[in-house]
C-alpha positions as CSV (number, residue, x, y, z in Angstrom):
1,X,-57.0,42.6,9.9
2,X,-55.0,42.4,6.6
3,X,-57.1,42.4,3.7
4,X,-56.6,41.9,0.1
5,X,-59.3,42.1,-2.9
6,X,-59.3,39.5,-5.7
7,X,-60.8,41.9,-8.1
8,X,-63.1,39.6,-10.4
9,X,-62.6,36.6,-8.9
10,X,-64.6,35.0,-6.5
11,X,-62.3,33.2,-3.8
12,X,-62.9,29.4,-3.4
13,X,-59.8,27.9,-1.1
14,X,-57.3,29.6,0.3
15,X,-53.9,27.9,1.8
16,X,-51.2,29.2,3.8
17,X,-47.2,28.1,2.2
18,X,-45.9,25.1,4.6
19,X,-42.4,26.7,3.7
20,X,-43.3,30.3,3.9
21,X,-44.7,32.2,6.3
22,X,-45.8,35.1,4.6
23,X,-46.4,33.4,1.8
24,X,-50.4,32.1,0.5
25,X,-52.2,31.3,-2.0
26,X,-56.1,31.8,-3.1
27,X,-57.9,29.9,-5.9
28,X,-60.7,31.5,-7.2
29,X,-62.9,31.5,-10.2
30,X,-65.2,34.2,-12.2
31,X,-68.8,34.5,-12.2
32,X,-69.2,32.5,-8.8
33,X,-67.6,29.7,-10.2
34,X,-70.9,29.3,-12.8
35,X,-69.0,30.3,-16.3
36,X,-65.8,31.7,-17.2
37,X,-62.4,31.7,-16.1
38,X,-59.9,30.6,-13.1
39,X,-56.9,32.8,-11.1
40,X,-54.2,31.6,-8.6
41,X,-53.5,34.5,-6.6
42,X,-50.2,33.9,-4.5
43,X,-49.9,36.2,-2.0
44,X,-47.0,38.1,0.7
45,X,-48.0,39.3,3.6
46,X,-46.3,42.3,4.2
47,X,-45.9,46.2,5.2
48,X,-48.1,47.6,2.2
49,X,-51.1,49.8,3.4
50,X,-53.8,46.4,3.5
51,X,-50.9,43.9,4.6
52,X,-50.9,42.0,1.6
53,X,-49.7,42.2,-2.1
54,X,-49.9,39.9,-4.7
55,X,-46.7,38.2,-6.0
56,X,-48.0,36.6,-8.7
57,X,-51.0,35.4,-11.1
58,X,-51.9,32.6,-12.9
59,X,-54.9,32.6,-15.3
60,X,-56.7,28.9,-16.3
61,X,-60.3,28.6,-18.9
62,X,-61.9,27.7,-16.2
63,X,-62.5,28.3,-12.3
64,X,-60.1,26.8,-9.4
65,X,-62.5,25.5,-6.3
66,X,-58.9,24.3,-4.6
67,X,-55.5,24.8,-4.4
68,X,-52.7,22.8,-2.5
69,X,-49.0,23.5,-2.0
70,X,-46.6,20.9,-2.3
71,X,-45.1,19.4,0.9
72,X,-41.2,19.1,-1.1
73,X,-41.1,22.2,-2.9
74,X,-41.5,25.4,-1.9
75,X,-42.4,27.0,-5.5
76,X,-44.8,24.6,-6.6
77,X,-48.8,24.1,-6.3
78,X,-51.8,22.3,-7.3
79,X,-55.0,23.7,-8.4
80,X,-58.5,22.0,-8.9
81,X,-60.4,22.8,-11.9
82,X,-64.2,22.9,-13.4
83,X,-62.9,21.3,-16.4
84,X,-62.2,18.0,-15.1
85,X,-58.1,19.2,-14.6
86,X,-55.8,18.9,-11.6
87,X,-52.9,21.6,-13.1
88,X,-49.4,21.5,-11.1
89,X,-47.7,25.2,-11.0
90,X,-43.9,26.5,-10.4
91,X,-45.0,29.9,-9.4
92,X,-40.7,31.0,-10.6
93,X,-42.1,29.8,-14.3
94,X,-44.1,31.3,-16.9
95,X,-48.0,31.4,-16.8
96,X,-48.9,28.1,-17.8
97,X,-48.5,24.9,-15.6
98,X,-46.0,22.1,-15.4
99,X,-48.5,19.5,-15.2
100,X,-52.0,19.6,-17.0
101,X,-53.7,16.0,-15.9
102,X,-57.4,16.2,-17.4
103,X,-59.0,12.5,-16.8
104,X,-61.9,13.7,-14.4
105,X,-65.2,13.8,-15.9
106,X,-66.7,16.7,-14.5
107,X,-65.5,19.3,-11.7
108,X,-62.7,18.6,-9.1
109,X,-63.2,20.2,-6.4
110,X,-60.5,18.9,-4.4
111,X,-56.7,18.5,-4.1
112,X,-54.9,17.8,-1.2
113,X,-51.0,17.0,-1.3
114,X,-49.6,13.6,0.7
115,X,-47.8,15.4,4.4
116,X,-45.7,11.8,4.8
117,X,-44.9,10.7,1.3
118,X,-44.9,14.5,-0.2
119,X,-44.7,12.9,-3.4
120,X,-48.6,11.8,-4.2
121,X,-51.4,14.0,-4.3
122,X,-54.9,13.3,-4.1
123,X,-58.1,14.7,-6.3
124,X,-61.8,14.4,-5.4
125,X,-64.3,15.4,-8.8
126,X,-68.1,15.5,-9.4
127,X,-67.8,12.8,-11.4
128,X,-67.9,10.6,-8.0
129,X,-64.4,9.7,-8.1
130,X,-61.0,9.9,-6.5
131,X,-57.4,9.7,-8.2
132,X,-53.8,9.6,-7.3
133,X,-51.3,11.6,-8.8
134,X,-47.5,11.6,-9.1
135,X,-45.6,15.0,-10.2
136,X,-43.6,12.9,-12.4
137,X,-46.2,11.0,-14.0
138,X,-48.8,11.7,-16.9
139,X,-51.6,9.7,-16.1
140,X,-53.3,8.6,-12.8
141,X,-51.9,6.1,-10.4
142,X,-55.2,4.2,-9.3
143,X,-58.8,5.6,-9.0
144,X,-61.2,4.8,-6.3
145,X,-65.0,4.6,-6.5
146,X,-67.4,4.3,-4.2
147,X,-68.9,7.3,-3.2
148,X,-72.8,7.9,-4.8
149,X,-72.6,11.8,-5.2
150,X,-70.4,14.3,-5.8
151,X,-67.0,14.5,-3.6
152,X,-66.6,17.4,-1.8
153,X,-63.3,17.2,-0.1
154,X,-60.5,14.8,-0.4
155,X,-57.6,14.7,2.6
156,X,-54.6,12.6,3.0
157,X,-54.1,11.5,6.3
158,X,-51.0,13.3,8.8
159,X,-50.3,9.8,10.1
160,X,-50.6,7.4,8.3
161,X,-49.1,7.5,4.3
162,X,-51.4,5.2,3.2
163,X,-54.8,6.5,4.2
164,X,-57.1,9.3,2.8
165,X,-60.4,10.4,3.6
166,X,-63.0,12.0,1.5
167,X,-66.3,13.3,2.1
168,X,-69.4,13.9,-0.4
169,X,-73.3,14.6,-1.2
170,X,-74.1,11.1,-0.3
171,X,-73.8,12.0,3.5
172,X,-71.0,9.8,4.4
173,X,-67.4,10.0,5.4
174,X,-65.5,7.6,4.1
175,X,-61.5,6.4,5.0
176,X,-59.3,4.8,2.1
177,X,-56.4,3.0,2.2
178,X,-54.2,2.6,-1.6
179,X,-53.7,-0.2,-1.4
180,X,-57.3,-1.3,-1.7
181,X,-60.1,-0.4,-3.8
182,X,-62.6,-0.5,-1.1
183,X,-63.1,2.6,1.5
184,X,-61.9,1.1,5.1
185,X,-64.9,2.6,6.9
186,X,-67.8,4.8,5.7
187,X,-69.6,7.1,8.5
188,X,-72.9,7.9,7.5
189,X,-71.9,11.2,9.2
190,X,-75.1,13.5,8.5
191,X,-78.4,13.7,7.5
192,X,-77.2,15.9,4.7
193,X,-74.7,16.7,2.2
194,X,-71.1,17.0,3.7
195,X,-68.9,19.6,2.2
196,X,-65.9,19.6,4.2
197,X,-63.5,17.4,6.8
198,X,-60.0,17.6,8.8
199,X,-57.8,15.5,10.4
200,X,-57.3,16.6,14.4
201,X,-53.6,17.0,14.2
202,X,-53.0,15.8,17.6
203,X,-55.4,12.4,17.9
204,X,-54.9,10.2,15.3
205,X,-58.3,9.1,15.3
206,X,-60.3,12.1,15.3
207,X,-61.8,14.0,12.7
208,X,-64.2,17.1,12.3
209,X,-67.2,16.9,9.6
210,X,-69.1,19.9,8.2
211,X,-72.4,20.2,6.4
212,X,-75.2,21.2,4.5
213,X,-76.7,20.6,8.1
214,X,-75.7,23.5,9.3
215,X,-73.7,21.3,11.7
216,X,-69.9,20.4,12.9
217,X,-69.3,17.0,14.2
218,X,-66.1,15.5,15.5
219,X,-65.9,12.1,15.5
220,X,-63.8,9.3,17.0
221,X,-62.9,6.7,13.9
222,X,-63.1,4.0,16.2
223,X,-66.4,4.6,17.0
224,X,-68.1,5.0,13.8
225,X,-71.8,4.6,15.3
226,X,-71.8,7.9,17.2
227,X,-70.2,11.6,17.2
228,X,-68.2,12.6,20.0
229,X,-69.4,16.2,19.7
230,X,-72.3,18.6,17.7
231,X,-70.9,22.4,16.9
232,X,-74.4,24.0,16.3
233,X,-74.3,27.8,15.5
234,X,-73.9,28.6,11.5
235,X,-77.0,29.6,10.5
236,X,-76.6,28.1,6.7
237,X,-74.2,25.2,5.2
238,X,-70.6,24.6,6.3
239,X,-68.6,24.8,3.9
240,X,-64.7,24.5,5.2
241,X,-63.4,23.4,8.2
242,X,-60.3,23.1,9.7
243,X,-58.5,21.9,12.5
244,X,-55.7,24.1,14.4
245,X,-52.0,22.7,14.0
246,X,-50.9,24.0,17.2
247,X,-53.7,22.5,19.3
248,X,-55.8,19.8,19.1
249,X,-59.0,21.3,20.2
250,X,-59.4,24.0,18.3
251,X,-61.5,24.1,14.7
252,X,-62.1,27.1,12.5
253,X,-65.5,26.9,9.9
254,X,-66.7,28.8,7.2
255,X,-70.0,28.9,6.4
256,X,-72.1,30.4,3.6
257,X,-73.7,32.8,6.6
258,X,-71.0,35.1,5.6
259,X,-69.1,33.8,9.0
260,X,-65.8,32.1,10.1
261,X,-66.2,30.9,13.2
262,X,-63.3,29.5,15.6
263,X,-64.7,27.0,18.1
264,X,-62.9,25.4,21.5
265,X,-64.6,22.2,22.0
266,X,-62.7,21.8,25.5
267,X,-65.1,24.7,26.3
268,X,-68.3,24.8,27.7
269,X,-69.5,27.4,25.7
270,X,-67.3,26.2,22.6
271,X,-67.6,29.6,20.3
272,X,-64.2,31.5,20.4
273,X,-64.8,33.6,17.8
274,X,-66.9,35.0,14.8
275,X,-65.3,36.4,12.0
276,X,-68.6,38.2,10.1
277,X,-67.2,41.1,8.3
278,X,-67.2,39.3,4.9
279,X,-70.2,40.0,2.7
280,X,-70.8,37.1,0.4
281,X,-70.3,33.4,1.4
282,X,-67.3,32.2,2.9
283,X,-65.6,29.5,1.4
284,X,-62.1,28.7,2.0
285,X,-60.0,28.8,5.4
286,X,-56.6,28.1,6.5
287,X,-54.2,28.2,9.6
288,X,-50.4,29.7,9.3
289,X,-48.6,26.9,10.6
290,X,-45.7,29.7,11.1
291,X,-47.4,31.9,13.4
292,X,-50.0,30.6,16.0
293,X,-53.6,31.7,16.1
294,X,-53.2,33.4,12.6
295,X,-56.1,32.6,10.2
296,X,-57.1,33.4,6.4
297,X,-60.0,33.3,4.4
298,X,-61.6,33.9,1.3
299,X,-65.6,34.5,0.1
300,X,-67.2,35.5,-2.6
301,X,-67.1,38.9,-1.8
302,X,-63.9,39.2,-4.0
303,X,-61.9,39.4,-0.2
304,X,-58.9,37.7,1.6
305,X,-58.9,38.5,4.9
306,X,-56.1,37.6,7.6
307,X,-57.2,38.1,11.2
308,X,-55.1,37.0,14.4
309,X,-56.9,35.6,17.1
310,X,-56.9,37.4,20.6
């Protein structure tokens, strides 16, 4: 296991480069997140003692709950705020970033950056809204509302350019296409808050939901009515999951039980693996698309860890 500590900060989302393979970053805030300040840690896996180093910082007046690399350029990455702000980052410039957008009303806790278009990124706040972003523009594109509690998550779709999901405290998954102001379909997907979702990278029309519950589900998007499958085994809420890009049935969670686990759901007995050497909640997760089976994560505990699976 590689290990890095991001003295100070508490780690909210962690992402491996899509250009890079050693390369990652970690967005993390202060004080849990509650008060004070933000710091983008980008990261380099490499042959120092712990196996990773950091490359560079970048410090914002508030904390970062989620970062996303661009899908066009290998030096530049998005950050989610607690003041309202999506920031855009060269990480070859000085410390402050190319791109401060500050229309979100409250916390965004989500960025994501468009895989087919590369050129749009998506934001999820709080504030019960989501907006679209250009790099090379200085206000919002559109805004969609809908949702009835804070939005949790915000993904753009691998297959399609045009859709996005998002998920939120009002229980429900719900797809969007831009070019209408209404979601496509809403999933009432649990009986509680949903923190966290991910595109299966191999069926286009199945995702994985996870949840204040306690719960996974994966669920077919053509069958809204019921889930195709129930991961039970965190003991507290779910908050990250991710699918694996090098097969379609394989899902990694972290949970705020201190756990990552990596599930099979081919399998009978679906748990592949439990990470549980982290010592404060575990919040972000992420899969190397560069080297199979490798994983990262970050908690509170002020730790990045980077384990391989067997």
């Amino acid at each position: 296991m590689l290990t890095f500590k991001t003295v100070g900060y508490n780690g909210y989302a962690v992402q491996f480069s899509p250009f890079v393979e050693h390369k990652l970053a970690c967005a993390s805030a202060a004080n849990f997140g509650l008060v004070g300040n933000g710091r983008l840690f980008i990261l380099n896996l490499d042959t120092t003692p712990n196996g990773m180093s950091m490359e560079r910082m970048f410090d914002t007046q508030d904390g970062l709950f989620d970062c996303s690399w661009s899908e066009i350029n290998e030096n530049q990455i998005v950050t989610a705020s607690g003041d309202g702000s999506v920031k855009l980052w060269d990480i070859t410039l000085a410390e402050f970033p190319i791109r401060n957008w500050k229309e979100h009303q409250r916390e965004v806790f989500s960025v994501h950056w468009n895989y087919i278009k590369k050129d749009t990124i998506v934001s999820g706040s709080w504030d019960q809204t989501i907006k679209l972003w250009h790099p090379e523009h200085l206000q919002s594109l559109s805004t969609f509302t809908g949702h009835t509690a804070c939005i949790y998550s915000t993904l753009w779709s691998p297959y399609n350019a045009d859709l996005f999901g998002s998920v939120s405290g009002d229980r429900t998954f719900r797809l969007w296409d831009i070019k209408t102001p209404r979601p496509v379909t809403v999933i009432p997907a649990h009986q509680d808050e949903i923190l966290s979702f991910d595109w299966n990278k191999y069926r286009n029309q199945t995702i994985v939901t996870g949840s204040v519950d306690t719960t996974l589900r994966i669920w077919d998007l053509r069958f809204p009515d019921r889930e195709v499958k129930t991961l039970q085994g965190h003991q507290y809420a779910v908050r990250r999951v991710k699918y694996s890009p090098h097969s379609g049935d394989i899902i990694a969670s972290a949970s705020y039980d201190m756990t990552m686990r990596v599930w099979n759901t081919a399998a009978m007995n679906p748990l592949l693996m439990l990470h549980n050497l982290h010592t404060e909640f575990v919040l972000g997760i992420d899969f190397n698309l560069y080297v199979e089976g490798q994983i990262v994560t970050c908690a509170w505990d002020e730790m990045v860890h980077v384990i391989q699976l067997a």
